[in-house]
N, C-alpha and C positions, 0 to 999 in steps of 0.2 A: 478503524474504519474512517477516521476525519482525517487523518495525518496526510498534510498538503493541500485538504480540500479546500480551496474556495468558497465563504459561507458570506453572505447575504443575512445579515441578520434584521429584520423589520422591528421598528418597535414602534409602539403606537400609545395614545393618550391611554393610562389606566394606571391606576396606584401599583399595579404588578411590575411596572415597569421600571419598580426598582431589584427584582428578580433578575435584568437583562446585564445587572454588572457585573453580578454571580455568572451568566450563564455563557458574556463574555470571555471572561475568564475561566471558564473548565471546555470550552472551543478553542482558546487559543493552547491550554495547557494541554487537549489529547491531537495538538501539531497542526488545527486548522490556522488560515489566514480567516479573517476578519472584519469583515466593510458592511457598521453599522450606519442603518439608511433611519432618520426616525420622521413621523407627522411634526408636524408644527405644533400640536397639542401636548406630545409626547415631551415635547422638552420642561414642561412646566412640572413634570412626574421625578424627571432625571436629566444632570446636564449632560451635554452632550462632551463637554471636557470630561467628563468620569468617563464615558465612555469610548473615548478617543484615546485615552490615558492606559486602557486597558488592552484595547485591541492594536493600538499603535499604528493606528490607522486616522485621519481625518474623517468625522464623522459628517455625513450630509443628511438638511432635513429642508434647503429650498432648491428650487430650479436654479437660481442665480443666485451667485455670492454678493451680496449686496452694496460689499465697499471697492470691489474688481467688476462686477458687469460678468464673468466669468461663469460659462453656464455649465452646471454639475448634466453632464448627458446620461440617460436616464436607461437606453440603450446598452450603450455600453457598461451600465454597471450589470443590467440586464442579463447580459450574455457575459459578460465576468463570470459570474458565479457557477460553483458545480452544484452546488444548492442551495434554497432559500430557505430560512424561515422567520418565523412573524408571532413573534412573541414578546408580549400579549399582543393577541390581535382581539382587541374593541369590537364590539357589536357593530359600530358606528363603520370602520373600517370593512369588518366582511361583509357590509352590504355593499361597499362598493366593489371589493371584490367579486361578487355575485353578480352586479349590477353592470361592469365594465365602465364603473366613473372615476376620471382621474382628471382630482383636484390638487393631490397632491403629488410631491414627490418619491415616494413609497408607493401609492398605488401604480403612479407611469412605472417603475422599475417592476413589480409583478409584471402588468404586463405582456412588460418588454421580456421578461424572465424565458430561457428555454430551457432552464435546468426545473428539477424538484424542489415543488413549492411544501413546504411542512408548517400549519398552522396549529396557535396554541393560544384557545379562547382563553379571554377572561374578564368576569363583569359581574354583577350580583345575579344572584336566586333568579327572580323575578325576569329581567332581562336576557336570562340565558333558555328558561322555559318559554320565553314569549313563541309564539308560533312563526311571526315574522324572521326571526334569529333563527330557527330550526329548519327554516325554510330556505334562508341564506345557506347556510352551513351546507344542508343538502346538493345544493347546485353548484359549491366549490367545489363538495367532493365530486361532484359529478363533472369536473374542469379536471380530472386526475389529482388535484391538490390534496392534501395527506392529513388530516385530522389528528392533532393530537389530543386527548380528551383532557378537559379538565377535570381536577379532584373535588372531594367535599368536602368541607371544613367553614372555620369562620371567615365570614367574609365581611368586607370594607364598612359595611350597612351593620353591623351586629348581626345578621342574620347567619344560622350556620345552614350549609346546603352547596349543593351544585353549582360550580362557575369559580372556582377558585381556579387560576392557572399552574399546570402543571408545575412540579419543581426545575431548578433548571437541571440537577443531576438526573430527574426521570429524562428530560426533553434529551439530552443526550444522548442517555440511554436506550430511548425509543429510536430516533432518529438513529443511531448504529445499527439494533438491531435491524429496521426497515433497511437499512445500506449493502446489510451482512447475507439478511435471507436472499435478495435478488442478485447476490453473486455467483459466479458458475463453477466458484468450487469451495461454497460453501459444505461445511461436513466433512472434507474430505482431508489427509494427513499428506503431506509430502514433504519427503527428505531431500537434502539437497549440501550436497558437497561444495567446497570453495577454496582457493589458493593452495601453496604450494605445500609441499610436506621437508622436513627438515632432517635428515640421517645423519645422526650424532658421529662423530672420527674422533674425536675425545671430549673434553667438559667445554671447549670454547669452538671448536671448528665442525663446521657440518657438511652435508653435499645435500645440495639443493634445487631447486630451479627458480625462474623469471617473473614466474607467477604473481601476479599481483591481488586476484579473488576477485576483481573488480565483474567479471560477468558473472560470475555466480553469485555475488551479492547482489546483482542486478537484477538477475534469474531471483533470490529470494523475495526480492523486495515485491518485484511482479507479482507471485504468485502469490502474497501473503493480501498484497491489495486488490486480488481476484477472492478473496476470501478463506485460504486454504490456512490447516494449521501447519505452518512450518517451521522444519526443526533444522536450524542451517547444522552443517560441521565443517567447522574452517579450520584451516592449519595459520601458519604462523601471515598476518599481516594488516596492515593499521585501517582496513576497511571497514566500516561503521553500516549497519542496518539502519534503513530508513525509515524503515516498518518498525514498531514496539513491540507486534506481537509478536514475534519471529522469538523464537527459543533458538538461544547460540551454544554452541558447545565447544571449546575451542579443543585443540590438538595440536601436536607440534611431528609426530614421524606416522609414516604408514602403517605403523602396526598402530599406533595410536586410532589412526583413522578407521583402522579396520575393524575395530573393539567396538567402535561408538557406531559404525555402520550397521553390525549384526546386531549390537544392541535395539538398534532402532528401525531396520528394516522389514520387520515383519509386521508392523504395525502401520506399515506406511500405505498407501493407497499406489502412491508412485515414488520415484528416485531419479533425480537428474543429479548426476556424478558430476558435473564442472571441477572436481581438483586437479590438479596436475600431483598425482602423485608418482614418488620415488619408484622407478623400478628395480633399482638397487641399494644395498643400505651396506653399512659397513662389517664382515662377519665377527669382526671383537674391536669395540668402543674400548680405548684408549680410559683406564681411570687418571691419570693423569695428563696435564695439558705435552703434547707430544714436542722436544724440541729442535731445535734448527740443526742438521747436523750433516757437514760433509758429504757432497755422495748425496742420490735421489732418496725417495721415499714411495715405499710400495705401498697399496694397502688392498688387499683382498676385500672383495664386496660377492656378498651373494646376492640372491634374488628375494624383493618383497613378495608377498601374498597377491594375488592377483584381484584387488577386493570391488571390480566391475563385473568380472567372471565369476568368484564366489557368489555374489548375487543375484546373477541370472541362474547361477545353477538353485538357487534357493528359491526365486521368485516363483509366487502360488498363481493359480489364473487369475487373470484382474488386470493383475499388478504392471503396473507401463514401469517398464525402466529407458532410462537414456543415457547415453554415452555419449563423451569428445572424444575427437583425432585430432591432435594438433600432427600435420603432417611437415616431410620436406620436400618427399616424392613420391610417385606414384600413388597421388593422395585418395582415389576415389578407389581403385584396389588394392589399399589398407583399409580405407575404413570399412568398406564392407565384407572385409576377410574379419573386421572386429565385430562388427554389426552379428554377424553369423554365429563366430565360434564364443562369443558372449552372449548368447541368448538376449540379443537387447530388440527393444522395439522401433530404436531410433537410434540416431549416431545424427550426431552435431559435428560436422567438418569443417576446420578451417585451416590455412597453409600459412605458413609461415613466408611463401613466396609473393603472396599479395601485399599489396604495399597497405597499410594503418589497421594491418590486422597482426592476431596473436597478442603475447604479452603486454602488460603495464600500458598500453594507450588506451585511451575513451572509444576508440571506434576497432570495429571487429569485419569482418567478410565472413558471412556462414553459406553455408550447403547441411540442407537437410536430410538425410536420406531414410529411408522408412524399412520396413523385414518386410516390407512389398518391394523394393526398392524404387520406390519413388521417390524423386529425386526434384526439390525444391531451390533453386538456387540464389542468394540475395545479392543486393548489391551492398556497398561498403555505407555502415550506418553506425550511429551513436550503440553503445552499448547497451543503454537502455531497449532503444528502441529494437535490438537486436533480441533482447529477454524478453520485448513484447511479444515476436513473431514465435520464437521457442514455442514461450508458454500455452499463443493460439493453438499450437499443434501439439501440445504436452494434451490439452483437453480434448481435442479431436481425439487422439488415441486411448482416452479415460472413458470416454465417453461412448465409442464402440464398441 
């Protein structure tokens, strides 16, 4: 759920805030970046070298750098971030928070903040029970700001009780899960195919295609960072998930792919197919390497398993499936002669005749078309940004 996020981390005066080296380090380890902001108080807790050291980021804690004149804008770190949080956040600090007073550099960055604010008291007994503090508290959360409770145990005074701050691996954990539940496809299982399939002609030579999985790992990565559990199956190629949660299964030929699809299709909510698989394979794989010799070489291919087709004929109610056409003509009456006779819900079309679409490049040309046939046409975009628009219409169709 952090992986690439943007975090904002606050830290403020209180002996917990040698907690924030720890909590540095397990946000930069589950793939967040890192721009710790701390009080002026906060430094006398932890330096801000330990925590620059970790996050590998420069840490700010005045308006101006004081040996440059150079002013840290408070704004722009503001709206940097995809979310904050503010751990330990001091009594001292959530009044100001509450209050809208900014004396420091930490409170102008809240806020300037337009992402989620996630706070995580910590102070003695006494000062966490005070009425005053309970009554702050109340009024952040009542600013949308996201409480995370602190634990009980001993605290800084000897006294044991309430106001211990969170651990950093709960703060984590809480913060995921709050990330996880307001996604829009959390709970839900999707399969998703990616790059080419490989048909053995003996132990060194195969028939193949151009395939590179770059949209379908796109497509995973999308839908995994919309919350979904996703189980990629890729055939053979050097493309890396961005996501960690992402379950990979690799494969190398279409009967391969086909084993790990049935395996895994009935448990899936949906299925976006992005492989280029083989529609022919070789009828007898050579056991030894085949050699050069006078005179052509023939080699009989039959036909693979149709495992887009197999699927729709499988597919229970619910279940959204999707298919590509990479075309070269008559593109819009193929795909929806495939759209049809595959039982799919959608069909992803792109032509091989558009210029920085298809195979192995970063950018794609799609056409969406629907078993309404409706019929959505993009212009030519990063592939990322091409897995974004999929996905918006993978969950339109989940969702109906």
């Amino acid at each position: 759920m952090l992986e690439s996020k943007k975090v904002i981390l606050g830290v403020c005066g209180s002996i917990a805030a040698y907690k924030s080296a720890t909590l540095v380090r397990l946000l930069v380890k589950a793939g967040a970046q890192v721009q710790v902001v701390m009080t002026p108080d906060a430094t006398n807790f932890i330096t801000p070298l330990t925590l620059s050291t970790l996050s590998k980021r420069p840490v700010y804690s005045e308006y101006f750098k004081s040996e440059t004149g150079e002013w840290n804008n408070h704004v722009e770190l503001g709206l940097w971030g995809d979310l904050m949080i503010i751990a330990p956040a001091s009594a001292n600090t959530m009044a100001k928070m509450a209050g809208g007073l900014v004396d420091n550099l930490l409170t102008a960055v809240y806020l300037s903040a337009k992402c989620p604010v996630y706070f995580a008291p910590a102070m003695d007994l006494d000062m966490w029970k005070h009425e005053a503090t309970q009554e702050n508290i109340s009024k952040i959360q009542s600013f949308q700001n996201i409480l995370i409770p602190p634990g009980s145990g001993e605290l800084a005074s000897g006294l044991h009780g309430e106001g211990r701050m969170a651990e950093p691996e709960e703060i984590i954990a809480f913060v995921e899960a709050d990330i996880k539940q307001k996604l829009p496809l959390v709970n839900h299982k999707v399969l998703v195919t990616a790059g080419p399939t490989y048909e053995a002609i003996d132990p060194v030579r195969f028939i193949g295609n151009h395939s590179s999985g770059k949209m379908g790992f796109a497509i995973a990565d999308e839908l995994a960072a919309l919350g979904a559990d996703v189980t990629l199956i890729a055939g053979p190629t050097a493309q890396q998930s961005k996501q960690r949660s992402i379950k990979r299964i690799d494969v190398t030929s279409a009967a391969d792919m086909l084993r790990e699809c049935l395996a895994n299709f009935a448990n899936a909510d949906g299925c976006i197919m992005c492989a280029a698989v083989a529609d022919y394979t070789p009828a007898v794989v050579a056991e030894q390497k085949i050699k050069k010799q006078d005179g052509g070489l023939t080699i009989e291919l039959k036909k693979t398993t149709d495992i887009l087709k197999t699927l729709g004929q499988q597919k229970r109610e619910g279940q959204v499936l999707v298919g590509f056409a990479l075309e070269t003509n008559n593109e819009e009456e193929y795909a929806i002669a495939k759209l049809k006779n595959k039982n799919l819900d959608m069909i992803v079309l792109n032509s091989l005749n558009d210029t920085g679409a298809g195979f192995k490049g970063d950018t794609n040309k799609i056409t969406m078309i629907d078993k309404a046939l409706n019929k959505t046409t993009f212009a030519l975009k990063n592939k990322n940004e091409v897995a974004k628009d999929i996905c918006a219409k993978f969950i339109q169709l989940l969702k109906s």
